[in-house]
C-alpha positions, 0 to 999 in steps of 0.5 A: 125376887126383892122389889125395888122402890127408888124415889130418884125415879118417881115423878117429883120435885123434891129431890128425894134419893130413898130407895126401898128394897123387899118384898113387893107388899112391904115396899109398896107399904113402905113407899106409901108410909113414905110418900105420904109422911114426907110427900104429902099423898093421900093413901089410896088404893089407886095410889098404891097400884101407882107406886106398884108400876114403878117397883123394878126388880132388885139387882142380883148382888145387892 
């Protein structure tokens, strides 16, 4: 089953609306990429399994 990263559900005070769907690896590779390009994070192994507690699974029919 796809993995689902939405930003709308992070802890932010951006604003950001991305949604990033995959495979469990891709989006928390992804999610990461994005986070710390647009939000300032440090990549970190710790930071990684942080995003990895958000991901929901996609929704049949998306």
């Amino acid at each position: 089953m796809r993995k689902v990263a939405d930003c709308r559900e992070m802890p932010s005070e951006s604003g950001c609306t991305l949604t990033i769907a995959g495979s469990e690896d891709e989006v928390v590779a992804a999610a990461t990429q994005h986070a710390v390009a647009v939000h300032g994070h440090t990549d970190s192994p710790e930071f990684r399994e942080e995003i990895r507690k958000y991901l929901k699974d996609e929704e049949p029919g998306r």
